[in-house]
FIMAR-527397 format. One record per residue: x negated, y, z of N, C-alpha, C, O in turn; residue in three letters. Coordinates in Angstrom, 1 decimal. Example, Ala and Ser with C-alpha at 12.3 -4.5 7.8 and 13.67 -1.06 7.14 Angstrom:
<n_c1 -13.2; n_c2 -5.7; n_c3 7.8; ca_c1 -12.3; ca_c2 -4.5; ca_c3 7.8; c_c1 -13.2; c_c2 -3.3; c_c3 7.8; o_c1 -14.2; o_c2 -3.3; o_c3 8.5; residu ALA>
<n_c1 -12.8; n_c2 -2.2; n_c3 7.1; ca_c1 -13.7; ca_c2 -1.1; ca_c3 7.1; c_c1 -12.9; c_c2 0.0; c_c3 7.9; o_c1 -13.4; o_c2 1.1; o_c3 8.0; residu SER>
This chain:
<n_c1 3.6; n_c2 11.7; n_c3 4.6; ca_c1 3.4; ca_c2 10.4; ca_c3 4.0; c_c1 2.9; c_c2 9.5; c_c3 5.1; o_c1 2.2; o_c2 9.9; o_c3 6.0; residu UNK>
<n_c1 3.2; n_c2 8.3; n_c3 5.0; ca_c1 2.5; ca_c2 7.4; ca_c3 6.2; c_c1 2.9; c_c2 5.7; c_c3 5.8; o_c1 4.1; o_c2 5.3; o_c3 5.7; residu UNK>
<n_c1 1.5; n_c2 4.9; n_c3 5.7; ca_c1 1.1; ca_c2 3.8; ca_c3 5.1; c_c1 2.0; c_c2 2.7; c_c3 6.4; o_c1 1.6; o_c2 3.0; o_c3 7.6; residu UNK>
<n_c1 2.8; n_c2 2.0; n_c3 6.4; ca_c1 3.6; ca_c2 0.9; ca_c3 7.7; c_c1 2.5; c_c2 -0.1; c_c3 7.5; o_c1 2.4; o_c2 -0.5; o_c3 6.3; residu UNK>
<n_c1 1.6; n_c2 -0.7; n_c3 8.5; ca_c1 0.8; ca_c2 -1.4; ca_c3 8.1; c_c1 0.8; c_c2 -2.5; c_c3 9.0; o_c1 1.3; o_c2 -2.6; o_c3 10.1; residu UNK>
<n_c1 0.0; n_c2 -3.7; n_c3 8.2; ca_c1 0.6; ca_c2 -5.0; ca_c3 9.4; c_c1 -0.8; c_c2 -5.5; c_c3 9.7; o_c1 -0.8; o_c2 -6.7; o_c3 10.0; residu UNK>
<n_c1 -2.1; n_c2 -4.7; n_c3 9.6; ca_c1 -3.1; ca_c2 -5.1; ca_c3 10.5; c_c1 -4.1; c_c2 -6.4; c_c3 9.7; o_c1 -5.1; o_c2 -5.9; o_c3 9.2; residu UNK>
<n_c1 -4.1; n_c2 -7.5; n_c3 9.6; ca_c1 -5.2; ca_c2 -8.4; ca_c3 9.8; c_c1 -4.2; c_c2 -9.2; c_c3 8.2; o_c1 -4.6; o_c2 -10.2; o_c3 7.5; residu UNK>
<n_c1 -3.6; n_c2 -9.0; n_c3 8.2; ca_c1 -2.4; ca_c2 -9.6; ca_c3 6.5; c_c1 -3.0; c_c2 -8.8; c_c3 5.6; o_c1 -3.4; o_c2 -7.6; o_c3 5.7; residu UNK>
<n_c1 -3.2; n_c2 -9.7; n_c3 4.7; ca_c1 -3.7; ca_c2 -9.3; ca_c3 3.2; c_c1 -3.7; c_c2 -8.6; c_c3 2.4; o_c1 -4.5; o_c2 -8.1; o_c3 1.7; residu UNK>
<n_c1 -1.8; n_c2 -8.1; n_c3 2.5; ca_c1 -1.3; ca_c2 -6.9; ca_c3 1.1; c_c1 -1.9; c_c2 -5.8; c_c3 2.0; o_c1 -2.7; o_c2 -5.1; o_c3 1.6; residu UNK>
<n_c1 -1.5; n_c2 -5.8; n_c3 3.3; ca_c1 -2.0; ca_c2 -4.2; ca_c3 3.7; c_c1 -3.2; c_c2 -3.7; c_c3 3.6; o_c1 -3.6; o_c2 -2.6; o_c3 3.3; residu UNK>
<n_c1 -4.0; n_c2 -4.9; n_c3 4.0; ca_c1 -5.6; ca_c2 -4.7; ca_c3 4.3; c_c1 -5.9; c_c2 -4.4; c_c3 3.0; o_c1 -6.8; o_c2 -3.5; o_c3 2.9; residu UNK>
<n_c1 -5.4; n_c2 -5.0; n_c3 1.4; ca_c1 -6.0; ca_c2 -4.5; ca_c3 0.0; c_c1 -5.3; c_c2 -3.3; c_c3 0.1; o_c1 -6.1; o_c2 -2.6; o_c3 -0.4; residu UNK>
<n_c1 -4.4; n_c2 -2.5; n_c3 0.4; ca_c1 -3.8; ca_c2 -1.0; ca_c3 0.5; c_c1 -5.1; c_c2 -0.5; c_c3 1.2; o_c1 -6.1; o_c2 -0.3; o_c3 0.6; residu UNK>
<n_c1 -5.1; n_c2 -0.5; n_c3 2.4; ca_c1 -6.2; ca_c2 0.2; ca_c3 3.2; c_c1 -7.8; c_c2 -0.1; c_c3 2.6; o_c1 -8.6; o_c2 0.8; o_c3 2.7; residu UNK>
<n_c1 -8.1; n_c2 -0.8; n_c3 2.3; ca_c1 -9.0; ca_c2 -1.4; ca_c3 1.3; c_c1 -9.7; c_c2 -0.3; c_c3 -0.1; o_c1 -10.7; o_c2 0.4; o_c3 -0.4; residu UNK>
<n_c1 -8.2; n_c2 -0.5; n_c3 -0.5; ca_c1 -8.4; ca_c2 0.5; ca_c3 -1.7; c_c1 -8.4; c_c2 2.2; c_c3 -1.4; o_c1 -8.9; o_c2 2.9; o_c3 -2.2; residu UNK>
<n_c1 -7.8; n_c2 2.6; n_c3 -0.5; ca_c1 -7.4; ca_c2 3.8; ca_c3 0.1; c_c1 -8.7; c_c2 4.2; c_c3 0.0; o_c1 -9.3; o_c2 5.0; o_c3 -0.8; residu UNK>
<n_c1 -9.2; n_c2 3.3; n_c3 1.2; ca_c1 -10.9; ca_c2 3.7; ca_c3 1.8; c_c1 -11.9; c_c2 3.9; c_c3 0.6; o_c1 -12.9; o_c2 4.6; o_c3 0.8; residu UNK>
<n_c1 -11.7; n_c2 3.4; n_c3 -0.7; ca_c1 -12.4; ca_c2 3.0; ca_c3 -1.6; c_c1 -12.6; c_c2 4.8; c_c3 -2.3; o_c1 -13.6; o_c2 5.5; o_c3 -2.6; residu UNK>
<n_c1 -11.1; n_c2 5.1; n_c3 -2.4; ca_c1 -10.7; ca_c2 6.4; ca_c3 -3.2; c_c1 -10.8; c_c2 7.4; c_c3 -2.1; o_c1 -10.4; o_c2 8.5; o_c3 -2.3; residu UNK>
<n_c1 -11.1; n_c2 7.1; n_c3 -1.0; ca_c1 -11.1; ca_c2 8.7; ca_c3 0.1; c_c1 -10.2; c_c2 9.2; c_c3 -0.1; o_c1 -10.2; o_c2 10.3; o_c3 -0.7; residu UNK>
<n_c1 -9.1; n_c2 8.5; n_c3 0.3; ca_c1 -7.2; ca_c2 8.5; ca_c3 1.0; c_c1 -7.8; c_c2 8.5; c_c3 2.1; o_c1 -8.8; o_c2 7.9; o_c3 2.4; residu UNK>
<n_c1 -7.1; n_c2 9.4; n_c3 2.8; ca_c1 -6.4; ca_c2 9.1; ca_c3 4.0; c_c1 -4.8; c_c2 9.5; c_c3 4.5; o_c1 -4.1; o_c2 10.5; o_c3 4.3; residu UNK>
<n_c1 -4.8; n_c2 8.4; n_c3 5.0; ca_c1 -3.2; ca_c2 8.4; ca_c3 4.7; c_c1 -2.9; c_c2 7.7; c_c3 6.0; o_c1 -3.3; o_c2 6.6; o_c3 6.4; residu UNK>
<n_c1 -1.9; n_c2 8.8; n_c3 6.9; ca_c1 -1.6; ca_c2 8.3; ca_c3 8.7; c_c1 -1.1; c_c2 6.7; c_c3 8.0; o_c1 -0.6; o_c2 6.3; o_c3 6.9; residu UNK>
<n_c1 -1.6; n_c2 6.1; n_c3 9.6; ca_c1 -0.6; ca_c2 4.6; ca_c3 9.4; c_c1 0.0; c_c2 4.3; c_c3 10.8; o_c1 -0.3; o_c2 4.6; o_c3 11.9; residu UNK>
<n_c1 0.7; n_c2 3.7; n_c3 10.4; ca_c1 1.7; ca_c2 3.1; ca_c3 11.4; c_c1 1.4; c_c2 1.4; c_c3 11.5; o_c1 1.5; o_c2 0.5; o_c3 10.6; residu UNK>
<n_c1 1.2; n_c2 1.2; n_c3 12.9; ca_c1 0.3; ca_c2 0.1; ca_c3 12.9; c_c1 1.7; c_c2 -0.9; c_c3 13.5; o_c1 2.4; o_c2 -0.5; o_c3 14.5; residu UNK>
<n_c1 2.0; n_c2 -2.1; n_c3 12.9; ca_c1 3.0; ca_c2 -2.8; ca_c3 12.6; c_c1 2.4; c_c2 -4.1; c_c3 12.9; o_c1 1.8; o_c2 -4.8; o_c3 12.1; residu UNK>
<n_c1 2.7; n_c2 -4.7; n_c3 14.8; ca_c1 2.3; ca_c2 -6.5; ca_c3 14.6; c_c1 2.9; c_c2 -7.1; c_c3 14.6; o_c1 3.8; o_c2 -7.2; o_c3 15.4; residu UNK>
<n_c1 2.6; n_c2 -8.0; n_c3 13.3; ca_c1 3.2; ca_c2 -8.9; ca_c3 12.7; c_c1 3.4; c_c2 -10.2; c_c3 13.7; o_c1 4.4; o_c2 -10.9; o_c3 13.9; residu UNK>
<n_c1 2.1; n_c2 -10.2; n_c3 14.4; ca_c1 1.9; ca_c2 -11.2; ca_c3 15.4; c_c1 3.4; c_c2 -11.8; c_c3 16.4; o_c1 3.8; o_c2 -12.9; o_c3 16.8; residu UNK>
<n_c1 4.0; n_c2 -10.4; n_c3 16.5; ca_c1 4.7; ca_c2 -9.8; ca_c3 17.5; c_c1 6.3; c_c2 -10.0; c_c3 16.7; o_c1 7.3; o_c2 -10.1; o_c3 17.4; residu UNK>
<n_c1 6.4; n_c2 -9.9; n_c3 15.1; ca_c1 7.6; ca_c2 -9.9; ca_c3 14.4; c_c1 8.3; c_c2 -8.7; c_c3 14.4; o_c1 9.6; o_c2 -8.6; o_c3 14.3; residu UNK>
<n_c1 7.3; n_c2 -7.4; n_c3 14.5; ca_c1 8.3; ca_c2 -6.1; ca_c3 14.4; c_c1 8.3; c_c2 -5.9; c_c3 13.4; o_c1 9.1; o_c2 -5.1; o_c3 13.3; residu UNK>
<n_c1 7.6; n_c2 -6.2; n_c3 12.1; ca_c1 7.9; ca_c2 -6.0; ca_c3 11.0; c_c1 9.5; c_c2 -6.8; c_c3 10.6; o_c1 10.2; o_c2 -6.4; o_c3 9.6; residu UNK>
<n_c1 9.8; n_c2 -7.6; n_c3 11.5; ca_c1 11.3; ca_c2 -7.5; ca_c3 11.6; c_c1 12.5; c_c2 -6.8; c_c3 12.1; o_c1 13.7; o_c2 -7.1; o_c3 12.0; residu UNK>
<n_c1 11.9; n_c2 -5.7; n_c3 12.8; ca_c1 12.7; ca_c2 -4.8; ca_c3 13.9; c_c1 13.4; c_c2 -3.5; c_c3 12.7; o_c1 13.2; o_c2 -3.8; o_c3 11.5; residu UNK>
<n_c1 14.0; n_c2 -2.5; n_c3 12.9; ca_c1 14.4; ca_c2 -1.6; ca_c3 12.2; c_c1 13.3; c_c2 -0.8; c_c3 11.4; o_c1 13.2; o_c2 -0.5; o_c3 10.2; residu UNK>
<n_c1 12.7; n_c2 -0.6; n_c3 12.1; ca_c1 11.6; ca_c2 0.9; ca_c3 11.3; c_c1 11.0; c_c2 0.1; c_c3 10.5; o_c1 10.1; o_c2 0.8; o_c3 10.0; residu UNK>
<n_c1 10.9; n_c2 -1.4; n_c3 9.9; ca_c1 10.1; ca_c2 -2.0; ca_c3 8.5; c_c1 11.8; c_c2 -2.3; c_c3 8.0; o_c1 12.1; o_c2 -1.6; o_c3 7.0; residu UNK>
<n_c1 12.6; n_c2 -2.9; n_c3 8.4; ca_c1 13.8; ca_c2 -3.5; ca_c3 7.9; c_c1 14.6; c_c2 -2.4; c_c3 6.7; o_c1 15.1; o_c2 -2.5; o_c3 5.6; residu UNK>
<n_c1 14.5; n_c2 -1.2; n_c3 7.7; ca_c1 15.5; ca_c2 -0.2; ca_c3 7.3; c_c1 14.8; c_c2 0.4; c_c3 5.6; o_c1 15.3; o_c2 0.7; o_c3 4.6; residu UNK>
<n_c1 13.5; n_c2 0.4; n_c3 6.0; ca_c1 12.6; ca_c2 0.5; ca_c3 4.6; c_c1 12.5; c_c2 -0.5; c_c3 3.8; o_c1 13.0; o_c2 -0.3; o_c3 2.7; residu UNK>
<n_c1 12.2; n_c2 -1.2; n_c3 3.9; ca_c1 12.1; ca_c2 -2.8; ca_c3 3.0; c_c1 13.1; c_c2 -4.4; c_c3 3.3; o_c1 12.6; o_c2 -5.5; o_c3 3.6; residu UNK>
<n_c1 14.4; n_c2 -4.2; n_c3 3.2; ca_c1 14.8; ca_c2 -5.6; ca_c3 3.6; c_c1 14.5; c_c2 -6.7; c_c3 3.6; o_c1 15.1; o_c2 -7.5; o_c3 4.3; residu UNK>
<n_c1 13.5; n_c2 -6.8; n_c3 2.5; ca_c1 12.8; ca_c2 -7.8; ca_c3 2.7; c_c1 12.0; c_c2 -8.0; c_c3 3.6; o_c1 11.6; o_c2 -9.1; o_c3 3.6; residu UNK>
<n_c1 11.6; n_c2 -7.3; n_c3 4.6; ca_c1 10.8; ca_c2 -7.3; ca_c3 5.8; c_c1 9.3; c_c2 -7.2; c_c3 5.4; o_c1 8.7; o_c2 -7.2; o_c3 6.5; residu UNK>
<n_c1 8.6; n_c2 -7.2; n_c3 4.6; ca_c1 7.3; ca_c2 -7.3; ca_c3 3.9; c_c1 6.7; c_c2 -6.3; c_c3 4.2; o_c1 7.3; o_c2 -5.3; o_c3 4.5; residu UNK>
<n_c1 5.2; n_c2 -6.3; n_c3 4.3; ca_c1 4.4; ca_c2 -5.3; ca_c3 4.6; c_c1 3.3; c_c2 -5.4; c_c3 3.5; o_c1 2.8; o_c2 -6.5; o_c3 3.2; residu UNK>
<n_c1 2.8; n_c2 -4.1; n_c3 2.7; ca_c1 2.9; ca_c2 -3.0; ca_c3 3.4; c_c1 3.9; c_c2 -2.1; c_c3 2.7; o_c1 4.4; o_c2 -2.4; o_c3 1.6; residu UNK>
<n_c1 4.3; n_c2 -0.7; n_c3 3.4; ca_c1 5.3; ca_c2 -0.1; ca_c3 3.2; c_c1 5.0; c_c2 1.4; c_c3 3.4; o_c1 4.6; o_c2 1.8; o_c3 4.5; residu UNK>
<n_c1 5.2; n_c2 2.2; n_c3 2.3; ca_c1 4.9; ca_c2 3.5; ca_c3 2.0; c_c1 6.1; c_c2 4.7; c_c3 2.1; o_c1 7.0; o_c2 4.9; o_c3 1.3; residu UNK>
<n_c1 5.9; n_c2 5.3; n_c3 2.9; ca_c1 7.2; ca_c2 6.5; ca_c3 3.3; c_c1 6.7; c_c2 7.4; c_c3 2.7; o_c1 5.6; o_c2 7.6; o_c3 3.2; residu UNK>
<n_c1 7.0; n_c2 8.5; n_c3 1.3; ca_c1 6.0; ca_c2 9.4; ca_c3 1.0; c_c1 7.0; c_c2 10.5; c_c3 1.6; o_c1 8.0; o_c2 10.1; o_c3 2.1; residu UNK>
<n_c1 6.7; n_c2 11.8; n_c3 1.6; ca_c1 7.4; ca_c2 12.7; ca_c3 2.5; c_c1 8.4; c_c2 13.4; c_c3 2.6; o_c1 8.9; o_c2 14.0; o_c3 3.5; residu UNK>
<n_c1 8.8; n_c2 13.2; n_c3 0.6; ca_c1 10.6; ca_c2 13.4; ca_c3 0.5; c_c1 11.2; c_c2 12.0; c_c3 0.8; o_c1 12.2; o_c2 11.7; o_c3 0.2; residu UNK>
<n_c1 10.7; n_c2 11.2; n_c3 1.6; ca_c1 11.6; ca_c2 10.0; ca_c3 1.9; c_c1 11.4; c_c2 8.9; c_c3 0.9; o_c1 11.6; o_c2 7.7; o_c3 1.2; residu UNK>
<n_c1 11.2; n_c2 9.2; n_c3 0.0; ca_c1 10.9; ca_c2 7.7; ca_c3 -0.8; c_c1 10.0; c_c2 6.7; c_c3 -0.4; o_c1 8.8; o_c2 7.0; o_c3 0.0; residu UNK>
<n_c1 10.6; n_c2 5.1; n_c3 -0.7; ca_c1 9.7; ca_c2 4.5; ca_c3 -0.4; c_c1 9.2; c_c2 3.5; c_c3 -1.3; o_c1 9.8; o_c2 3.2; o_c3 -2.3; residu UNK>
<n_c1 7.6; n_c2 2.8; n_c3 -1.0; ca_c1 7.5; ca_c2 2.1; ca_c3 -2.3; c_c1 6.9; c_c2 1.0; c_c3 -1.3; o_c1 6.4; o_c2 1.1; o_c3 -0.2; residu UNK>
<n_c1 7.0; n_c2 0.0; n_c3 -2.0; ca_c1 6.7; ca_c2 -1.4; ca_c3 -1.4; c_c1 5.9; c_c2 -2.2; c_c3 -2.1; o_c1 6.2; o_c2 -2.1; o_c3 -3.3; residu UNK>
<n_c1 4.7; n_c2 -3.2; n_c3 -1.6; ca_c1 4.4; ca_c2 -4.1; ca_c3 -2.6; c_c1 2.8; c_c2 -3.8; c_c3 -2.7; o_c1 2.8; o_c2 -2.7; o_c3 -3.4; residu UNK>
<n_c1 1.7; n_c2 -4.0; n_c3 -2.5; ca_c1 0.6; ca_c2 -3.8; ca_c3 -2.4; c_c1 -0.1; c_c2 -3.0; c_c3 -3.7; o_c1 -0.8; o_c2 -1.9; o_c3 -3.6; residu UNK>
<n_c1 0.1; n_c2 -3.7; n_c3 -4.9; ca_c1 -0.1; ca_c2 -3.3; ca_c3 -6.3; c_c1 0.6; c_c2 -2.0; c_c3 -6.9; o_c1 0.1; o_c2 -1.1; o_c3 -7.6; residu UNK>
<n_c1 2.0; n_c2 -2.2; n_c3 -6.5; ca_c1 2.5; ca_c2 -0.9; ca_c3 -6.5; c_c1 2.5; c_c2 0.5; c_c3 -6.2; o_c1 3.0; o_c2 1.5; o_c3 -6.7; residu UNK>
<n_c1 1.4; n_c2 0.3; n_c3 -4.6; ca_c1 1.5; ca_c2 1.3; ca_c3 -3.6; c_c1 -0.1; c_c2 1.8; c_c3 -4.4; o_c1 -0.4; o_c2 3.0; o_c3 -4.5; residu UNK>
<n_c1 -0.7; n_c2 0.8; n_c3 -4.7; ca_c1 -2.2; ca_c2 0.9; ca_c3 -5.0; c_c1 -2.4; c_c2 1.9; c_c3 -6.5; o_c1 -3.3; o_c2 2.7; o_c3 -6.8; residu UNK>
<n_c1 -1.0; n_c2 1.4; n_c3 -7.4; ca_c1 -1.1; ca_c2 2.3; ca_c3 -9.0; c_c1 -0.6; c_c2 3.7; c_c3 -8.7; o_c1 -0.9; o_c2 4.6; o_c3 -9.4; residu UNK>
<n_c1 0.5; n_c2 3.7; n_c3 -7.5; ca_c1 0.6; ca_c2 5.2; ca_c3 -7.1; c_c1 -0.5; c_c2 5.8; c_c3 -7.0; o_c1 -0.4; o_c2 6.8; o_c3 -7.7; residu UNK>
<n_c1 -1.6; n_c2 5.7; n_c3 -6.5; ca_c1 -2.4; ca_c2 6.3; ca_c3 -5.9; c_c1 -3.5; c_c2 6.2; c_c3 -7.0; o_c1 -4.3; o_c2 7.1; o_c3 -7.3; residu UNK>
<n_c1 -3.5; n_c2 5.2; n_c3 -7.6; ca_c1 -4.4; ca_c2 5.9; ca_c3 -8.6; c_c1 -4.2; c_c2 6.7; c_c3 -10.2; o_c1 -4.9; o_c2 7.0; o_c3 -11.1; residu UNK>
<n_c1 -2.5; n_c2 6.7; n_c3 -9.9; ca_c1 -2.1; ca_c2 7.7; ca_c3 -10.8; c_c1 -2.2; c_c2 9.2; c_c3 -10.4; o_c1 -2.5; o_c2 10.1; o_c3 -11.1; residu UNK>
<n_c1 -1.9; n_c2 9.3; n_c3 -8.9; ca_c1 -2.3; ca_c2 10.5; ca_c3 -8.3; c_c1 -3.6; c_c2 10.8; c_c3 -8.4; o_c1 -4.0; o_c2 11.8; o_c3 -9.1; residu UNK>
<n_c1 -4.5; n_c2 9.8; n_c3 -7.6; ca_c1 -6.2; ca_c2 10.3; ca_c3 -7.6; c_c1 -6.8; c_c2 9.8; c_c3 -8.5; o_c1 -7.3; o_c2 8.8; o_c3 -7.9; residu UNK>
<n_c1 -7.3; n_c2 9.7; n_c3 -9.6; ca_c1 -7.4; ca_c2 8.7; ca_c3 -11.0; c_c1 -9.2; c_c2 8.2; c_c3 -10.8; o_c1 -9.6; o_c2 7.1; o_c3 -11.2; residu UNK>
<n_c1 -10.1; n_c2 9.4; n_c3 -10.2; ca_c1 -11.3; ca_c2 9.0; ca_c3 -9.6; c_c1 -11.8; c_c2 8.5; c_c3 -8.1; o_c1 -11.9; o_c2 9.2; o_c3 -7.1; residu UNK>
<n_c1 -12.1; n_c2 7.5; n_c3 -8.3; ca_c1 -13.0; ca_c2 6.6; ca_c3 -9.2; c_c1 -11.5; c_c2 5.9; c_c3 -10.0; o_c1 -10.5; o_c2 5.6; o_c3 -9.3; residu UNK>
<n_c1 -11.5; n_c2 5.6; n_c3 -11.2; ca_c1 -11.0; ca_c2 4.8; ca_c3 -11.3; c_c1 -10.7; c_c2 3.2; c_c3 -11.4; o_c1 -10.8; o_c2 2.7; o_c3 -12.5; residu UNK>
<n_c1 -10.4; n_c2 2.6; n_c3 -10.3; ca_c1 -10.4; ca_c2 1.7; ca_c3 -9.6; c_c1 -9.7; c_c2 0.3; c_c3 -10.3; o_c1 -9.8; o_c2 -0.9; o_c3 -9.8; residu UNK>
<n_c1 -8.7; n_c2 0.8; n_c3 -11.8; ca_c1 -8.1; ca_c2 -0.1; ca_c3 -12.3; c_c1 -8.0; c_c2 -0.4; c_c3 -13.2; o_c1 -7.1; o_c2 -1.0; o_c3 -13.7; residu UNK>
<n_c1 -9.6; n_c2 0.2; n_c3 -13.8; ca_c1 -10.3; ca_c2 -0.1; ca_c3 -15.1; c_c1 -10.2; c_c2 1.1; c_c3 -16.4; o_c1 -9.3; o_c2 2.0; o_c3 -16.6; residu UNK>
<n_c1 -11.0; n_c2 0.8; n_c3 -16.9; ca_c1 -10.8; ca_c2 1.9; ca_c3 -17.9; c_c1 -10.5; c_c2 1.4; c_c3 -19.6; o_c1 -11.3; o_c2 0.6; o_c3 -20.0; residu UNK>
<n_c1 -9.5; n_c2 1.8; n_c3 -20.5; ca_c1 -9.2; ca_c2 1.3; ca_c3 -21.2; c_c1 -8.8; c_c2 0.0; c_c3 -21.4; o_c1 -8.9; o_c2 -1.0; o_c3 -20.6; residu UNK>
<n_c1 -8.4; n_c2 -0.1; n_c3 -22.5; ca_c1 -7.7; ca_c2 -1.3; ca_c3 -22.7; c_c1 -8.6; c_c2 -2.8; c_c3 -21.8; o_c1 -8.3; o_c2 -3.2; o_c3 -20.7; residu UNK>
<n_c1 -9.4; n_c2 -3.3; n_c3 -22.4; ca_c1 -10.0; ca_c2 -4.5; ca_c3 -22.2; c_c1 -10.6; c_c2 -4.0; c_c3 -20.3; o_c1 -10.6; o_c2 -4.8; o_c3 -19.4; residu UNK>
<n_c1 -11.1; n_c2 -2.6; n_c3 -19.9; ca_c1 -11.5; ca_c2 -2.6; ca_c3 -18.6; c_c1 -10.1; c_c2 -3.1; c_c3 -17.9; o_c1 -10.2; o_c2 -4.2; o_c3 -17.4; residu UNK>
<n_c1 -8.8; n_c2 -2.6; n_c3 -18.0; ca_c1 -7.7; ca_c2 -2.8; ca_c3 -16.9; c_c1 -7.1; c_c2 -4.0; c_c3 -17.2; o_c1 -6.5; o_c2 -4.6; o_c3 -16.4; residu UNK>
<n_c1 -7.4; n_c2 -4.8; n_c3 -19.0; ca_c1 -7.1; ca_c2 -6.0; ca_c3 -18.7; c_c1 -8.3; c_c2 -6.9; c_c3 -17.8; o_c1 -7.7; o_c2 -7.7; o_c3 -17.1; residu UNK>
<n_c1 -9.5; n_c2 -6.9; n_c3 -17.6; ca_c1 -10.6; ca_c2 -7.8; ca_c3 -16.6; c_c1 -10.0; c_c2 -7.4; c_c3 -15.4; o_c1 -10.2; o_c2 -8.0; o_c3 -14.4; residu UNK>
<n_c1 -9.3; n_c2 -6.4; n_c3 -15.4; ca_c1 -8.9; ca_c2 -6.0; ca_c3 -13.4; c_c1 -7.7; c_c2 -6.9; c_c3 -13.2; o_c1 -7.4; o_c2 -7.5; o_c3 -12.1; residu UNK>
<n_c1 -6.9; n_c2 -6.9; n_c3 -14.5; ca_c1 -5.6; ca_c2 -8.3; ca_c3 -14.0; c_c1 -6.3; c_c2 -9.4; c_c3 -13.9; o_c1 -6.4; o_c2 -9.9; o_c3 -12.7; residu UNK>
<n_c1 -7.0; n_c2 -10.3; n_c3 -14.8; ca_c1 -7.3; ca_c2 -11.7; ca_c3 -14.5; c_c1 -7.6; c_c2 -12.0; c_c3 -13.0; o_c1 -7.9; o_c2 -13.1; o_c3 -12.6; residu UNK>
């Protein structure tokens, strides 16, 4: 598995954010955006949308999208849980 990460941008830093939160660690691949390789193949070929951040898990699938990458992980690791607990906790984590 390995996190495509774009450094000092927002979706990746709340992925790495939350990772650090739940004691993930998860290799990353460090991606400057500064630089536009998040336009080059190895982000393109995963996400055509060109967006970061971007998750390779190890049979090859990929998931995209900061919130998405973040509910994997806490369906995998559920402690702490980080996106509320019951009804009314996970609705105050959307507002």
């Amino acid at each position: 598995m390995k996190l495509f990460d774009g450094g000092r941008a927002p979706n990746p830093r709340r992925v790495r954010v939350f990772l650090a939160e739940k004691g993930i660690e998860v290799p990353l691949v460090p991606i400057d955006m500064g630089a536009l390789e998040h336009k080059k193949q190895a982000v393109s070929s995963r996400n055509p949308l060109q967006r970061l951040p971007v998750i390779e898990l190890d049979d090859g699938t990929i998931i995209t999208e900061s919130v998405a990458i973040c509910r994997y992980f806490e369906e995998l690791y559920p402690e702490p849980p980080l996106f509320g607990q019951g009804a009314l906790g996970k609705a105050r984590v959307e507002m």
